[in-house]
MIPA-753362 format. One record per atom (N, C-alpha, C): chain; residue number from 1; residue in one letter; x, y, z; atom name. Coordinates in Angstrom, 3 decimals. Layout:
# MIPA-753362
A NUM A X Y Z CA $
...
END
This chain:
# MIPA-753362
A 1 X -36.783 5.934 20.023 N $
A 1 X -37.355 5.202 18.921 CA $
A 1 X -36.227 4.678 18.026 C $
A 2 X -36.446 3.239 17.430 N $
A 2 X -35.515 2.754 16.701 CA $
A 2 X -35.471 3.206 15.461 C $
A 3 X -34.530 3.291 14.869 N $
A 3 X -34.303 3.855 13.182 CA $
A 3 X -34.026 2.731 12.439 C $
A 4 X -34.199 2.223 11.151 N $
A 4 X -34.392 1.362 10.465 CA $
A 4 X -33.315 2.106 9.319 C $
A 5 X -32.001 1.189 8.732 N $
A 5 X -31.312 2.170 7.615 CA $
A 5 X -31.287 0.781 6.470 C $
A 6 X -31.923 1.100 5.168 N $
A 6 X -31.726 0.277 4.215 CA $
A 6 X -31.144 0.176 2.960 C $
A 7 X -30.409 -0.578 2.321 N $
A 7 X -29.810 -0.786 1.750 CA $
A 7 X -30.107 -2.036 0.590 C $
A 8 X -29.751 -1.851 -0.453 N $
A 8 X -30.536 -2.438 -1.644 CA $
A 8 X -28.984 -3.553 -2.074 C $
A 9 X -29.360 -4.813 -2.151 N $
A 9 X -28.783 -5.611 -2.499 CA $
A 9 X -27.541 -4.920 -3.642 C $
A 10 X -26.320 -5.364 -4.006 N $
A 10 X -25.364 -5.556 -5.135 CA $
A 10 X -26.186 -6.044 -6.449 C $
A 11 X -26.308 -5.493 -7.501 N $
A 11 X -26.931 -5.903 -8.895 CA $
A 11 X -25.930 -6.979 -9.454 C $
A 12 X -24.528 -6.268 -9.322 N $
A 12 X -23.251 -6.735 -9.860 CA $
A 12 X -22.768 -8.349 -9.886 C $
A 13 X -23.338 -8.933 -8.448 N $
A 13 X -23.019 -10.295 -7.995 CA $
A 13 X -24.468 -10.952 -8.325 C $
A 14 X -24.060 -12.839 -9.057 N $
A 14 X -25.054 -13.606 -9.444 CA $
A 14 X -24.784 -14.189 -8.580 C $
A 15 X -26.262 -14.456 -7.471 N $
A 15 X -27.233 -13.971 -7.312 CA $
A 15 X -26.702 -12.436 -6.387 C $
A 16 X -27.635 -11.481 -6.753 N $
A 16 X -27.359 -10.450 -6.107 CA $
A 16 X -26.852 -10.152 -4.694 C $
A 17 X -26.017 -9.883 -4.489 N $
A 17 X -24.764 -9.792 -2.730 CA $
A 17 X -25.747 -8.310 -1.844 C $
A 18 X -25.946 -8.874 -0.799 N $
A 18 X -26.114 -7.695 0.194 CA $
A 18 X -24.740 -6.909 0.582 C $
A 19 X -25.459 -5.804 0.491 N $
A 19 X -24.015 -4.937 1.132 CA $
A 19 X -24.832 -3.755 1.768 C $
A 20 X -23.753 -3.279 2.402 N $
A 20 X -24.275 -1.871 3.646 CA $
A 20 X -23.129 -0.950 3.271 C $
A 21 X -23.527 0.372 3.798 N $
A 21 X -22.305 1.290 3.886 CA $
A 21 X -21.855 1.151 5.241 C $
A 22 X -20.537 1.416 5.004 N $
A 22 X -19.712 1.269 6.518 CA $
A 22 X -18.402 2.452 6.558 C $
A 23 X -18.347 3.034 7.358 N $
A 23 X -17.356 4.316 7.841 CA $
A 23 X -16.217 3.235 8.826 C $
A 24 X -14.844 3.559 7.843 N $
A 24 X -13.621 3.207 8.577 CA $
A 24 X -13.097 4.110 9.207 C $
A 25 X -13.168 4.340 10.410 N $
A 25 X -11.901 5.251 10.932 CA $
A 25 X -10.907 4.991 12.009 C $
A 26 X -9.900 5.657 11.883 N $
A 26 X -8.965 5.705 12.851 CA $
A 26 X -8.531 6.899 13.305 C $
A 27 X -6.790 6.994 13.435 N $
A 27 X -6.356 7.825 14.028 CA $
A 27 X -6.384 8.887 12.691 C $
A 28 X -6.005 8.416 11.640 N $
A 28 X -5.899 9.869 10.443 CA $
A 28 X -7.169 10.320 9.754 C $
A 29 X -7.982 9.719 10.137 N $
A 29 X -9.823 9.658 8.964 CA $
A 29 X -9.966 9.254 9.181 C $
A 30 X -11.056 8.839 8.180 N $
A 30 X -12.155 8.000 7.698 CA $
A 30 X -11.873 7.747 6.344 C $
A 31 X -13.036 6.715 5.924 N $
A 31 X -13.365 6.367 4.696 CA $
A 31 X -14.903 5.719 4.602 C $
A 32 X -15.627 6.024 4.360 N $
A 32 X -16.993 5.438 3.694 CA $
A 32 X -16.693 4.611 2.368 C $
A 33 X -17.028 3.706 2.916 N $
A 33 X -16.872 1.838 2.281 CA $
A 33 X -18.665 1.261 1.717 C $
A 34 X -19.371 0.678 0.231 N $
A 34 X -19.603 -0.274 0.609 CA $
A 34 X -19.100 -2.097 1.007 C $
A 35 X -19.415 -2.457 1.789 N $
A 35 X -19.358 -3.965 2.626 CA $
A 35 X -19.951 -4.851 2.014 C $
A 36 X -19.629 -5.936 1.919 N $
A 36 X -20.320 -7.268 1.921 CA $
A 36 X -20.576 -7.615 2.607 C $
A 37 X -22.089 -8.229 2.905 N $
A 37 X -22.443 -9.187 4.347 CA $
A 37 X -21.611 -10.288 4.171 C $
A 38 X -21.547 -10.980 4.720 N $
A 38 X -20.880 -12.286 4.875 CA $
A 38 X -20.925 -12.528 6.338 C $
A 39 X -22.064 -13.424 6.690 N $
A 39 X -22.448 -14.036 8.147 CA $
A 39 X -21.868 -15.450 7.960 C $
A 40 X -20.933 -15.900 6.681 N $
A 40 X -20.071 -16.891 6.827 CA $
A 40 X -18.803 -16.791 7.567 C $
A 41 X -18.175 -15.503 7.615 N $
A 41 X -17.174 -14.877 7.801 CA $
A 41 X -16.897 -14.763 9.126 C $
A 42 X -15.595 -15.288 9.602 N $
A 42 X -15.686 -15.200 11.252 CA $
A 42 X -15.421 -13.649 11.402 C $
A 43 X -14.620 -12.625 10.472 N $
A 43 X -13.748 -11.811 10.931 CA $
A 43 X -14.396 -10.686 10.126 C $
A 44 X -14.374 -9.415 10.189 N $
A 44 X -13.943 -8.422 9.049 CA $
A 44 X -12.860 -8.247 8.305 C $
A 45 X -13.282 -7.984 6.965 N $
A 45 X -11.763 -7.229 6.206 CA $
A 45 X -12.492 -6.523 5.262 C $
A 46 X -10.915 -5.624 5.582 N $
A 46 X -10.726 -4.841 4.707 CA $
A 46 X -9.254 -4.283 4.286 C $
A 47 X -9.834 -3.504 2.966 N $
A 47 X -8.298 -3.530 1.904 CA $
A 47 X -7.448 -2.985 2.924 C $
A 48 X -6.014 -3.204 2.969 N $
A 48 X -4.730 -2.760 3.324 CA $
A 48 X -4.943 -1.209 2.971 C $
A 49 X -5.141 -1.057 1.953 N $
A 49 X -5.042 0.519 1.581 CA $
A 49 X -5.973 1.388 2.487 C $
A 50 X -6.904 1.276 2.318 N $
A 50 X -7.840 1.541 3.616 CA $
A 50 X -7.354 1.700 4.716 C $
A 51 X -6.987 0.722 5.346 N $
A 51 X -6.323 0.692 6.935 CA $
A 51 X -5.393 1.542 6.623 C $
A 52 X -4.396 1.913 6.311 N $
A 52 X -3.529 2.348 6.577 CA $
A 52 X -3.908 4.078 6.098 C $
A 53 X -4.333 4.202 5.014 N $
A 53 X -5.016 5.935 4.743 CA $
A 53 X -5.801 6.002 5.991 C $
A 54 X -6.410 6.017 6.770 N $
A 54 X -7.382 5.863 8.136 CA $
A 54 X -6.238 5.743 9.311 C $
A 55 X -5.295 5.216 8.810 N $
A 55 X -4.364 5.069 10.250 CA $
A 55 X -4.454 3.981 11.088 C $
A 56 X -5.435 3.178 10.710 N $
A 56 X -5.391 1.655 11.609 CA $
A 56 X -4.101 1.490 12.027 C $
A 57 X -4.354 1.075 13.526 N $
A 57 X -3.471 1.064 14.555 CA $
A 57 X -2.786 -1.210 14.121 C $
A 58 X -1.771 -1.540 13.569 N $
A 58 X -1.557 -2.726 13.711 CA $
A 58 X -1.135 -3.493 14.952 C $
A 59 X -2.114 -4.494 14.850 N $
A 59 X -1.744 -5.064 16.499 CA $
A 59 X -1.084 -6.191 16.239 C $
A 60 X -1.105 -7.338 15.529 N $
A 60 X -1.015 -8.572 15.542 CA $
A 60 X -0.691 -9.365 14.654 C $
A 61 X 0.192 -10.587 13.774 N $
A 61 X -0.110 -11.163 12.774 CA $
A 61 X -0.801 -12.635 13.232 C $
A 62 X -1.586 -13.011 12.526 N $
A 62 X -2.397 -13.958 12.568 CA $
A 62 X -2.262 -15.437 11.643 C $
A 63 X -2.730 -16.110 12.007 N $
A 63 X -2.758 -17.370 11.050 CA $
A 63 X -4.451 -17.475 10.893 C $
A 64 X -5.140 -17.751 9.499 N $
A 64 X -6.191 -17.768 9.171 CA $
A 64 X -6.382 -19.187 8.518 C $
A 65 X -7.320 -19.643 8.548 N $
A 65 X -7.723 -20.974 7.507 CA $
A 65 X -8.959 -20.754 6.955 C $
A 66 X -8.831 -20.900 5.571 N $
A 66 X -9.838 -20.485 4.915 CA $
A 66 X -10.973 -21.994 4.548 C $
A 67 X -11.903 -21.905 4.043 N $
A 67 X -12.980 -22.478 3.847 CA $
A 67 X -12.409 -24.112 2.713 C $
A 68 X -11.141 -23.970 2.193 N $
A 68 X -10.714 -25.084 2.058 CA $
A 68 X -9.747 -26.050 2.568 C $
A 69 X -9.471 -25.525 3.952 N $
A 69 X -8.509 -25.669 4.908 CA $
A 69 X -6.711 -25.241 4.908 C $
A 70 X -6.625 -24.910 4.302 N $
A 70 X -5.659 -23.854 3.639 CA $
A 70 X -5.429 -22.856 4.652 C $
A 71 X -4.070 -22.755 5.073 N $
A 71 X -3.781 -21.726 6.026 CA $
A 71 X -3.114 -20.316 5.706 C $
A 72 X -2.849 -19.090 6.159 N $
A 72 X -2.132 -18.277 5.677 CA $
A 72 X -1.764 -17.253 6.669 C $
A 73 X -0.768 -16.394 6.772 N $
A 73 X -0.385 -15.571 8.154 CA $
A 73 X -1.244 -14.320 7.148 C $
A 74 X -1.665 -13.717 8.353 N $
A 74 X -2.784 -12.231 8.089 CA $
A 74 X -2.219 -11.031 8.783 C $
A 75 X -2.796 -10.290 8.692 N $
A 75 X -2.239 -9.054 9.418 CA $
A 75 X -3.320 -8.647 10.288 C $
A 76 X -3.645 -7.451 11.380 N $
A 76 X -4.921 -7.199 11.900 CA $
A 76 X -4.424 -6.197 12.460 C $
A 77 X -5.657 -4.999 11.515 N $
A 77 X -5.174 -3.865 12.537 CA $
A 77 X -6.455 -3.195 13.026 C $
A 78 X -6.538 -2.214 14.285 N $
A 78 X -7.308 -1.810 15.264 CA $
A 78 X -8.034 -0.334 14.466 C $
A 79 X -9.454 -0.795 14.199 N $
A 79 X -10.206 0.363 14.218 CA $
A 79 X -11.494 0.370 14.638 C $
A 80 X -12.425 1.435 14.059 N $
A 80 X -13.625 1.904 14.661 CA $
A 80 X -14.519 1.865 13.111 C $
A 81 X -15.694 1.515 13.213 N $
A 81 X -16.842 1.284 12.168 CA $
A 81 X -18.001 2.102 12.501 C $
A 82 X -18.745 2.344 11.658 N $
A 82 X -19.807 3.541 11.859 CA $
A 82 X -20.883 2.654 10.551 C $
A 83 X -22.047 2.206 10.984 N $
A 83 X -23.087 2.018 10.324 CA $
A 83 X -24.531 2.298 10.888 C $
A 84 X -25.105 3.345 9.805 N $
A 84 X -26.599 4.062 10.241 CA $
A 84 X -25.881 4.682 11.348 C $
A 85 X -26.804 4.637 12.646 N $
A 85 X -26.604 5.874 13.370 CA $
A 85 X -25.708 4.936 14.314 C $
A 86 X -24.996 3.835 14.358 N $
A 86 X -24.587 2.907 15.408 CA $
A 86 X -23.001 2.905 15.087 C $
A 87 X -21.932 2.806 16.390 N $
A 87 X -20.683 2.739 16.200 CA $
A 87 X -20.374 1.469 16.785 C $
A 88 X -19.205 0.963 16.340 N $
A 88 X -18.490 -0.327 17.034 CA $
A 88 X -16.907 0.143 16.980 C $
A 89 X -16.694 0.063 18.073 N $
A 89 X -15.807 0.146 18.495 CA $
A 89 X -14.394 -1.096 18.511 C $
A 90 X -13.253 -0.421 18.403 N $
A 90 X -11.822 -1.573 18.663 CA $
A 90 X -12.104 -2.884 17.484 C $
A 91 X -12.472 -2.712 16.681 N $
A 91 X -12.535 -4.125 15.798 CA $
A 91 X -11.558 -4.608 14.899 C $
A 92 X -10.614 -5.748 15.461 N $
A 92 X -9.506 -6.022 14.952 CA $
A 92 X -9.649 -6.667 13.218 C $
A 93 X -9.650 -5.829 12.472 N $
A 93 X -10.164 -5.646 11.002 CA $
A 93 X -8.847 -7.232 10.298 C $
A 94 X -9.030 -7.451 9.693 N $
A 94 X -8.145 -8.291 8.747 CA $
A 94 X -7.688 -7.515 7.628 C $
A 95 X -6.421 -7.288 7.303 N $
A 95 X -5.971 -6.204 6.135 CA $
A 95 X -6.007 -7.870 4.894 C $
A 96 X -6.588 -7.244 3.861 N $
A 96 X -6.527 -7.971 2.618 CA $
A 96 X -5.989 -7.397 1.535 C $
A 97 X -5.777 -7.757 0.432 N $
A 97 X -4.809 -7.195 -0.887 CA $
A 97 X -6.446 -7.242 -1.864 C $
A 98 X -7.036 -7.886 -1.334 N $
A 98 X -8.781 -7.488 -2.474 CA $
A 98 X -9.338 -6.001 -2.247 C $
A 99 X -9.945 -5.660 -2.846 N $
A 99 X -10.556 -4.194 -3.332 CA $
A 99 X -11.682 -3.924 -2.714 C $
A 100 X -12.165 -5.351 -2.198 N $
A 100 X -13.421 -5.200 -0.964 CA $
A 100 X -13.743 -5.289 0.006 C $
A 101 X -14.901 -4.901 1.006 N $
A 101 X -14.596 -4.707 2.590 CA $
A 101 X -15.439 -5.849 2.687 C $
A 102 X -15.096 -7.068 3.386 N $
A 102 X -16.452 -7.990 4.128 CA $
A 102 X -16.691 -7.917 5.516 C $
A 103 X -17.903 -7.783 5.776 N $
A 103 X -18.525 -6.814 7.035 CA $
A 103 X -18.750 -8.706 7.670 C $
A 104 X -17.777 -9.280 8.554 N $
A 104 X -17.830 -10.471 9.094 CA $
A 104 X -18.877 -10.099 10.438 C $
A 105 X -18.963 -12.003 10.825 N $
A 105 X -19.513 -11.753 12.278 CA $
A 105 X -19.021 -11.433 13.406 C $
A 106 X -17.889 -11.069 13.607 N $
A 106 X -17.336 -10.004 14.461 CA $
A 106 X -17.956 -8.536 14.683 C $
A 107 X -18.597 -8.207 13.548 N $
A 107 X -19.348 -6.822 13.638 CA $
A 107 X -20.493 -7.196 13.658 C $
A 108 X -21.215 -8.231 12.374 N $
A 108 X -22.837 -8.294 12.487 CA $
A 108 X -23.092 -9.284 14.245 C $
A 109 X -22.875 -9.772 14.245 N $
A 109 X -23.146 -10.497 15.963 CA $
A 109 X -23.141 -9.000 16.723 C $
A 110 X -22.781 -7.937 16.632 N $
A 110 X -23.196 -6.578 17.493 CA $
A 110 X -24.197 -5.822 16.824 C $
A 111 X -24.696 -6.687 15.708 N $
A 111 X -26.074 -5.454 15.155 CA $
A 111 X -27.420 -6.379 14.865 C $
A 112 X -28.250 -5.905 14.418 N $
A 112 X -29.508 -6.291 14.155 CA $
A 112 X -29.834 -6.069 12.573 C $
A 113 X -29.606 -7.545 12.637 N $
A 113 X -29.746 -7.135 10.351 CA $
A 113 X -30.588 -8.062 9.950 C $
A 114 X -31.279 -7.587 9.104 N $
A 114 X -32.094 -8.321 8.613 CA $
A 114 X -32.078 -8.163 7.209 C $
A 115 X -32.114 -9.529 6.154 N $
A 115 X -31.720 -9.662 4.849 CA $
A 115 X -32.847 -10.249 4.450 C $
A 116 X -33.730 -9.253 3.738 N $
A 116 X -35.057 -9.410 2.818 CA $
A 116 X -34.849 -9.705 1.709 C $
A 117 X -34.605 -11.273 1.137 N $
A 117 X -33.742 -11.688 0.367 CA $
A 117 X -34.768 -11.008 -0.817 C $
A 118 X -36.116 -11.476 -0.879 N $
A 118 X -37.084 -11.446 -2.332 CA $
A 118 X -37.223 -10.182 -2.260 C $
A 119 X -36.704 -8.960 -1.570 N $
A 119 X -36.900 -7.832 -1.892 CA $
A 119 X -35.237 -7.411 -2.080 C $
A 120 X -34.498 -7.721 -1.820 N $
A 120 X -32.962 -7.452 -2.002 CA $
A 120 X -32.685 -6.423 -1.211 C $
A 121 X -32.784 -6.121 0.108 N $
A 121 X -32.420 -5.198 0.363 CA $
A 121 X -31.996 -5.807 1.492 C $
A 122 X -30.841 -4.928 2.576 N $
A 122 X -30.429 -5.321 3.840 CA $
A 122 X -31.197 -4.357 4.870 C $
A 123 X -31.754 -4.465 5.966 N $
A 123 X -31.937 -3.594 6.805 CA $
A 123 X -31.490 -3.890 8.163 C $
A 124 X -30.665 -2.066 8.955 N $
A 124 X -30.173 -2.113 9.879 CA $
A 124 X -30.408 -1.589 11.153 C $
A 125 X -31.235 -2.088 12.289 N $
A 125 X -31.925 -1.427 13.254 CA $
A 125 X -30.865 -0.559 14.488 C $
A 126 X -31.288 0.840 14.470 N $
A 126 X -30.210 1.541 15.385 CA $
A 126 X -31.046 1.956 16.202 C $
END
């Protein structure tokens, strides 16, 4: 039987931001994160500080272009995500210098989410 895990929109952001909890781990820990959806987002990120307390494994530097065509070299390092009862595995995370995690479509394209906007909540089928 499927499990349903929900989560109540951000108050903080006008208009209110969906977010989920999400478990970073690697080789040294974890960390329990909330995420921002962002199904604009090709990639995940998250803070540098994070990755590296967790032990994210660095694989790669990257070139990114952002939404005003603006380019920039990135970093990307290798971990594991845990949301509701579901894991994803190897997800080459984007390290950022911001304070927040955005849960890109690199991870949501492997889950089942559904964003009940007039009720504000996110829900995640495991």
């Amino acid at each position: 039987m499927n499990k349903v895990y929900s989560y109540q929109y951000n108050q903080a952001y006008i208009p209110a931001m969906p977010v989920v909890e999400v478990t970073v781990k690697a080789t040294k820990g974890q960390v329990t994160l909330v995420a921002l959806v962002d199904s604009g987002a090709d990639a995940t990120m998250i803070p540098l500080p994070i990755l590296k307390q967790v032990g994210g494994r660095y694989v790669s530097q990257a070139r990114l272009r952002g939404i005003t065509g603006d380019s920039q070299f990135i970093e990307l390092y290798l971990v594991n995500l845990e949301l509701g009862a579901g894991a994803i595995y190897a997800i080459e995370a984007i390290a950022t210098i911001d304070d927040e995690m955005i849960l890109g479509r690199d991870v949501l394209n492997q889950l089942v989410v559904t964003l009940r906007g007039t009720a504000e909540v996110v829900e995640i089928l495991a």
